[in-house]
C-alpha positions in Angstrom: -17.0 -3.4 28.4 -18.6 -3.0 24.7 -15.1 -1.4 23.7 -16.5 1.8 24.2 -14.8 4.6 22.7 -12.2 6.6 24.4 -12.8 10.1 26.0 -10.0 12.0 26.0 -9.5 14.7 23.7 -7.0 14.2 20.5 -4.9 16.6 21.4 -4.7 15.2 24.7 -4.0 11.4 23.4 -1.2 12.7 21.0 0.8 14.0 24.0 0.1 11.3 26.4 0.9 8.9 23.4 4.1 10.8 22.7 5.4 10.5 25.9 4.7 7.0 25.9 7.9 7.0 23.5 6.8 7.0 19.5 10.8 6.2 19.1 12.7 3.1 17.9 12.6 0.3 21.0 16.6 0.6 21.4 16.2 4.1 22.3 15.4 6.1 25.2 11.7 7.4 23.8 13.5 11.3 22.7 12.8 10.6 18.8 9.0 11.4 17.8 8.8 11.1 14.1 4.8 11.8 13.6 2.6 10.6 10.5 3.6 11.9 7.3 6.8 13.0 8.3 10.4 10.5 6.9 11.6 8.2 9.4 14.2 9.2 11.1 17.6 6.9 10.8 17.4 5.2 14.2 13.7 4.1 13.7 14.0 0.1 13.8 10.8 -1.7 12.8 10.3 -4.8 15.2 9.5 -6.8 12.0 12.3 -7.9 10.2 12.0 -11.2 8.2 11.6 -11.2 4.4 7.8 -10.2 3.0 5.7 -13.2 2.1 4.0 -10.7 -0.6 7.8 -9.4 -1.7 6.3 -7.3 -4.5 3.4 -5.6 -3.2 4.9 -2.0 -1.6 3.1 -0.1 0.8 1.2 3.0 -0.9 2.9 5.9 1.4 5.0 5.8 4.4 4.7 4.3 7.3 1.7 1.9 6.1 3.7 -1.1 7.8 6.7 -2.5 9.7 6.4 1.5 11.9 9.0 2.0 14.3 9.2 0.2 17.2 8.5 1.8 20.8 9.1 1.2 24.3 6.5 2.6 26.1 8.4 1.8 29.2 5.3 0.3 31.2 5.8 -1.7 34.5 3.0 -4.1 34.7 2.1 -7.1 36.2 0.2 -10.5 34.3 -2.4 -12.0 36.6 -3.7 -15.4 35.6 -7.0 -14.5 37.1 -8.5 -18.1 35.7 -7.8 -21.3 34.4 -9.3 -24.2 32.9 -11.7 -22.7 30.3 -11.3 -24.1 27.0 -10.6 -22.2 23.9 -11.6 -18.9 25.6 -13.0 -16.7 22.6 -13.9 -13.2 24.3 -14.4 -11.8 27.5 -16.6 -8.6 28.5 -16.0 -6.9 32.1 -19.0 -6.7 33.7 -19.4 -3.6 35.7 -19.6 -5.1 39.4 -15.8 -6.6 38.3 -16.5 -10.1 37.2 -16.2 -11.2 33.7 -18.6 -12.9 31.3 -16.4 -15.3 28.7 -17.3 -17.3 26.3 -16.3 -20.8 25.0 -15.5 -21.9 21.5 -17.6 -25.0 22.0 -20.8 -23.5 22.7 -20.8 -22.4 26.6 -20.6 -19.2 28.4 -19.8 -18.0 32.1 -19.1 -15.9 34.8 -15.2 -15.5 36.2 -15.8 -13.9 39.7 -13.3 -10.9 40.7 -11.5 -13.7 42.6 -10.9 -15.9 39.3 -13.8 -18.4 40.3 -15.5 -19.5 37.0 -18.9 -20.3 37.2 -21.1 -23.0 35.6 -22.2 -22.7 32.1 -24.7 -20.6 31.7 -28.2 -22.0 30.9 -30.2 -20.2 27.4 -27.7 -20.4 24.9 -28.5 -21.8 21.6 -27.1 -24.5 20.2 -23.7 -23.6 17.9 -21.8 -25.7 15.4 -18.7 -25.4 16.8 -16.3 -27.4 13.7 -12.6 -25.5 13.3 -13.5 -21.5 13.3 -17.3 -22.2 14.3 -18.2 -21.9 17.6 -20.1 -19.2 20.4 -17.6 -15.8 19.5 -18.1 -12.3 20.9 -20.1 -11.1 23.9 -20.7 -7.8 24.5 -23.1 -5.9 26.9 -25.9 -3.5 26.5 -24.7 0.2 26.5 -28.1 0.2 29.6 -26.9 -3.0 31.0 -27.3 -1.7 34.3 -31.0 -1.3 33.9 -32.1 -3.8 31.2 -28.9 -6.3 32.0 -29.2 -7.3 28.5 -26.4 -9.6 26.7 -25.7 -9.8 23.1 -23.5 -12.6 21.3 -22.7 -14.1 18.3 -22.4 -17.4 17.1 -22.2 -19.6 13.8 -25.6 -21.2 13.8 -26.4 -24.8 12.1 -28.9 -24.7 9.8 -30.3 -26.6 7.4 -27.9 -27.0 4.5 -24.8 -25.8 6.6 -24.4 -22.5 8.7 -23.9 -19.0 9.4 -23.2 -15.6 11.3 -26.1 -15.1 13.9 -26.8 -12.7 16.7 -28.4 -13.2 20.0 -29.6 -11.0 22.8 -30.7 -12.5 26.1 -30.9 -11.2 29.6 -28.5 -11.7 32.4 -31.1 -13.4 35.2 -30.9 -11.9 38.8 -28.8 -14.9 40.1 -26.7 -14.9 37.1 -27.2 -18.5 36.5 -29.0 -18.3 33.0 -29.8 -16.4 29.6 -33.4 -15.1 29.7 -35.8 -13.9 27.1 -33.4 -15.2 24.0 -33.9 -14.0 20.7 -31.8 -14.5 17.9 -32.1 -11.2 15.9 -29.8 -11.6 12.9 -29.2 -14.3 10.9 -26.9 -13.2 8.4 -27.1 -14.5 4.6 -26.3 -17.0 2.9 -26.0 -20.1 4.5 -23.0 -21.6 3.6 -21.4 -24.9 4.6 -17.9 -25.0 5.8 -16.4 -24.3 9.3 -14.3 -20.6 8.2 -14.2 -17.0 8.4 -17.3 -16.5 10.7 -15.9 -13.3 11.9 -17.3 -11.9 14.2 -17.1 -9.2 16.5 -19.8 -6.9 18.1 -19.2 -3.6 19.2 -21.9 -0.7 20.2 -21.0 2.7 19.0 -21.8 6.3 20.5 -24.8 6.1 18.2 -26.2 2.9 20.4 -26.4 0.6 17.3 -24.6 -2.5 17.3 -21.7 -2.9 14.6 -21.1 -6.4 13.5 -18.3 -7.4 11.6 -18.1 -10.7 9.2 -16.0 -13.1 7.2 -16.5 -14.5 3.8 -16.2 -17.6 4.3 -12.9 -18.2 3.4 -14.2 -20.6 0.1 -12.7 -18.9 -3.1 -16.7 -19.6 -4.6 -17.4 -17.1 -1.5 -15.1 -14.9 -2.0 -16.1 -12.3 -4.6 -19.4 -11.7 -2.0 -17.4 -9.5 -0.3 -18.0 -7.4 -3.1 -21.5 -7.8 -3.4 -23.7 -6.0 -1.5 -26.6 -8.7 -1.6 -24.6 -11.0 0.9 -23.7 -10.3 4.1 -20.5 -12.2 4.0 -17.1 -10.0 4.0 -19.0 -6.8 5.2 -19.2 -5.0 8.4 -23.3 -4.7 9.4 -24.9 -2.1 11.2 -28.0 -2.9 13.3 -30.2 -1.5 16.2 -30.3 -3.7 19.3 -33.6 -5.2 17.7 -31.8 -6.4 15.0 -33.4 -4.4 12.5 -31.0 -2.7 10.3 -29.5 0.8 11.8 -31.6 4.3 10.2 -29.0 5.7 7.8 -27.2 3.0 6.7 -25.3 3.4 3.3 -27.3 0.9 0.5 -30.6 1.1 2.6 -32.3 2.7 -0.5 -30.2 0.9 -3.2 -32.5 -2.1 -5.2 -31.0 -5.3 -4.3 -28.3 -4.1 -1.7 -29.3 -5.8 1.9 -29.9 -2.4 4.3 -27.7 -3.9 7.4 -24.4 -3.5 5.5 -22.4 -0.4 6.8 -19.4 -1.5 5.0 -17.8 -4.1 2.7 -14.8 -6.3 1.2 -13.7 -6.9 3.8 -11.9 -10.7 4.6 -12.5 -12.3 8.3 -13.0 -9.3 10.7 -12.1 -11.0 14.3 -11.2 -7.6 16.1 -12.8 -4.1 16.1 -13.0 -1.2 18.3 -14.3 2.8 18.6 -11.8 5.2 19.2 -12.1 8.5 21.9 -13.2 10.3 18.7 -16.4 7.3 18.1 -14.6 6.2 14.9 -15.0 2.9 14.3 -11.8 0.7 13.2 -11.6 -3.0 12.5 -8.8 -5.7 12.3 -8.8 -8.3 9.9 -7.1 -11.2 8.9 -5.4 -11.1 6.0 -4.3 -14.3 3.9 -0.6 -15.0 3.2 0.7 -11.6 4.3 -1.8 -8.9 4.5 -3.3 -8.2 8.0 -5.2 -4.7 8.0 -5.9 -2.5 10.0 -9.1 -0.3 9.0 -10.6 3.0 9.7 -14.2 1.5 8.6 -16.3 4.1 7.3 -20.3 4.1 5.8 -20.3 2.5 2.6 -16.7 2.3 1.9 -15.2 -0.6 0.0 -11.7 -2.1 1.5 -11.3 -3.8 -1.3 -11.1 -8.0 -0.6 -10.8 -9.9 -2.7 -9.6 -7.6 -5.1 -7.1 -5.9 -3.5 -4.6 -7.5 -0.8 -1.3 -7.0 0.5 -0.9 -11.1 0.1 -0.8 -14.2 -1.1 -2.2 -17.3 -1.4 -1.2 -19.8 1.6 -0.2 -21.9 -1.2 2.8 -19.5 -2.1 1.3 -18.3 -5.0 0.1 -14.9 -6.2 -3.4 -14.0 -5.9 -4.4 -13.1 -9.5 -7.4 -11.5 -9.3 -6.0 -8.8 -6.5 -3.6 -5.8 -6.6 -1.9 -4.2 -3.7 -3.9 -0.7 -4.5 -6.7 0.2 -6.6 -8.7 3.0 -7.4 -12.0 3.5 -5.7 -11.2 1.1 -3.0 -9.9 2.3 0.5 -6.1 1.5 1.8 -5.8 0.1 5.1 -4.4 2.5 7.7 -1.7 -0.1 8.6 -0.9 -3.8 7.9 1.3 -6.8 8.7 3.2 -8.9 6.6 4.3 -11.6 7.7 0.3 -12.0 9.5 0.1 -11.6 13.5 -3.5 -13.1 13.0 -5.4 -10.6 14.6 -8.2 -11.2 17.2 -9.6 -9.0 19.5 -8.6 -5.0 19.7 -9.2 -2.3 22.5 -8.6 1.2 22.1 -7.0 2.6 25.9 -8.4 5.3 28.2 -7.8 3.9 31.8 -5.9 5.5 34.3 -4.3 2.5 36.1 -1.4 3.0 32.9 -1.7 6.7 31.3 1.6 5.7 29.3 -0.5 3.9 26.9 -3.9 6.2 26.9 -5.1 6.2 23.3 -3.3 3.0 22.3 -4.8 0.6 19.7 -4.1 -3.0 21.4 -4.6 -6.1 18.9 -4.6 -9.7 20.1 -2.0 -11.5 18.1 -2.6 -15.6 17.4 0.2 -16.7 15.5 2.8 -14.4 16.7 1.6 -15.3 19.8 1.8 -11.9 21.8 -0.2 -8.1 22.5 0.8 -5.8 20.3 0.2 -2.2 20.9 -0.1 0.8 17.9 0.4 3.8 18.5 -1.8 6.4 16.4 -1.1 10.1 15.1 -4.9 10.8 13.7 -5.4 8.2 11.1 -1.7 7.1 11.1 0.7 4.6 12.8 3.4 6.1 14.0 4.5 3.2 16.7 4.4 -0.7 17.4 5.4 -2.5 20.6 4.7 -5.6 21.5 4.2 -7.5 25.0 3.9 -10.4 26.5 6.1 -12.1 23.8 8.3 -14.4 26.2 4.7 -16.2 26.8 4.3 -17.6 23.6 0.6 -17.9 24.1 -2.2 -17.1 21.2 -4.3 -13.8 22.4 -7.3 -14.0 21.5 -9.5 -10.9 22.9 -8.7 -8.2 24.8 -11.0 -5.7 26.9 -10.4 -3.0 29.1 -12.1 -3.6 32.4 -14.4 -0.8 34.3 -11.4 -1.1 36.7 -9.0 0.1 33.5 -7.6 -3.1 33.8 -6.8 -5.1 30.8 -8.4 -8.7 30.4 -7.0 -11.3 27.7 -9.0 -14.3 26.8 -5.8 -16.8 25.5 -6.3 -20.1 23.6 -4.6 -22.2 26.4 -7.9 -21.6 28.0 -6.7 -18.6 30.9 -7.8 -15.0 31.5 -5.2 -12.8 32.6 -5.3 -9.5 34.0 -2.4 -7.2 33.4 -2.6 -4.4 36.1 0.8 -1.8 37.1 3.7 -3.7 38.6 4.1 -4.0 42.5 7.0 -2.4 43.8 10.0 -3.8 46.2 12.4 -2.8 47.9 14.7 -2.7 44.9 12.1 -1.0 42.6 9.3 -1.7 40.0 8.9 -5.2 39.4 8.2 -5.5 35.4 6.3 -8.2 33.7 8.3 -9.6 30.6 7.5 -8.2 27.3 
């Protein structure tokens, strides 16, 4: 599922959201503070430990650490597979099986029943050192009639690596990749194993958003604000590859015409929203994740502006918490959850949680799920946290099921609880 963007009405979403319980999580879900508005006393943030960036304050309420919520949601975790190593996204096919790929270079086929397939024959060779590796998958919006398949990958080349894209398509006996082209190799080469990004995801439009690192290097770094590098910019690009009409710097001398956006750090989770904006998660470094309302030709400010700090402990001196003619994130986290993989909610197996933002979370080891009053947080819970397991994608399934790829190499399926005779049974959050 290409994290296709949600279509209920906003109006709609804010109720159903509401009575999901935008309310502190010791509560019974009756206080509603919305966006703008002062917290009320009883609103208790789930974060609570001391700020790794303990100077840097939020620029207006609500930015980080929102209330926590209980959205009250019986559900059940099925591990629908096992065995797959360092699981890195997975995309429902339509039919109900699953196409996941591996860090190290493979891709495959879960069946409904949770049988995984062989690798998949086509792919093109990856470099696969630390963060490198095959990354996202996501489907053709007219997958049913061209079964086309597009990934992205960090590609060896001569002189080190980079960001590529492939498309390919899905043979009849789903046994192999077919017709592959690589359409985008993104610029520079670089050589190191960070910050690939990379996330694909096709907006109402039909062109295919791409988001990307920097490459983590602090001699990479300032190309995030350049707009003659691809690295540390979200690209924009039809499913030929060629870069999308309309793009923001496709006129400017010297700018490369695929960037939609830019500085930006290591994008590893994006998704459109019911109203086909298109928001992105990204890692931030000692402190800082963001989340990102990602618009055309807006600057979000890396490395220049960050709500963190260097892993080493130390301040980052080039970058300031705001700055004028750069764009705040929406929401961010400090200390990090490490965000990969994010999902907005439309499904009707759980309406509680209809027009939910839900983020995989890799070092805090759990789902979290924001709640959103237009282009505000007003709510955080988070799930799955007795499991202590690193998330690393997570789709909604055709079924409106929700699919997590997890490090420990598993898929799981979280569907609504079964009942007994004594009532609901409730997965741990």
């Amino acid at each position: 599922m290409n994290r296709r963007p949600n279509a209920l009405p906003r109006a709609l979403l804010a109720a159903l959201a509401l009575a999901g319980g935008i309310a502190c999580a010791a509560d019974d879900g009756r206080a509603t503070p919305t966006a703008g508005s002062a917290r009320s006393a009883d609103c208790k943030p789930l974060e609570t430990r001391d700020r790794e960036a303990s100077s840097a304050e939020p620029a207006f309420a609500g930015q980080t650490r929102a209330c926590g919520v209980n959205s009250n949601v019986a559900f059940d975790v099925v591990v629908l597979a096992r065995g797959l190593q360092l699981p890195w996204s997975v995309e429902p096919l339509p039919d109900g099986a699953l196409l996941v790929t591996e860090k190290a270079g493979r891709m495959r086929i879960v069946s409904v029943n949770g049988v995984v397939g062989a690798p998949l024959a086509g792919v093109p060779k990856v470099d696969a050192a630390r963060q490198g590796g095959l990354l996202d998958v996501a489907l053709s919006p007219r997958f049913a009639s061209d079964r086309t398949v597009f990934w992205s990958f960090s590609e060896p080349r001569d002189g080190g690596n980079g960001t590529s894209v492939a498309r390919g398509v899905l043979s009849a006996d789903r046994t192999r990749l077919e017709q592959v082209q690589v359409i985008l190799h993104t610029r520079p080469t670089y050589a190191n194993g960070m910050h690939f990004g990379s996330r694909l995801a096709f907006g109402p439009d039909g062109m295919l958003y791409v988001t990307m690192g920097e490459r983590s290097d602090r001699a990479t770094r300032p190309q995030a604000q350049q707009l003659d590098s691809h690295l540390g910019k979200v690209l924009r690009i039809r499913p030929d590859g060629s870069p999308a009409p309309g793009n923001p710097f496709a006129n400017r001398a010297g700018a490369l015409p695929e960037i939609w956006s830019y500085g930006h750090r290591n994008v590893q989770a994006s998704a459109f929203d019911g109203e086909g904006r298109f928001w992105t998660v990204e890692h931030g470094p000692r402190g800082g994740d963001e989340v990102n309302l990602t618009e055309a030709g807006k600057n979000y400010g890396w490395p220049l502006q960050s709500y963190g700090i260097e892993y080493s402990g130390e301040p980052m001196q080039e970058a300031a918490p705001q700055r004028p003619g750069m764009e705040q994130p929406v929401y961010y986290w400090d200390p990090v959850i490490a965000p990969s993989g994010a999902q907005f909610y439309d499904g009707a197996l759980f309406p509680q949680w209809r027009g939910s933002l839900f983020v995989g979370a890799l070092k805090q080891q759990r789902l979290v799920r924001l709640v959103l009053d237009g282009r505000r947080v007003v709510g955080e819970e988070h799930l799955l946290v007795d499991r202590s397991q690193r998330i690393r994608d997570v789709r909604q399934g055709f079924d409106g099921a929700l699919y997590l790829a997890v490090d420990n190499g598993e898929i799981w399926k979280l569907v609504p609880a079964r009942r007994t005779a004594s009532g609901p049974e409730r997965a741990p959050g």
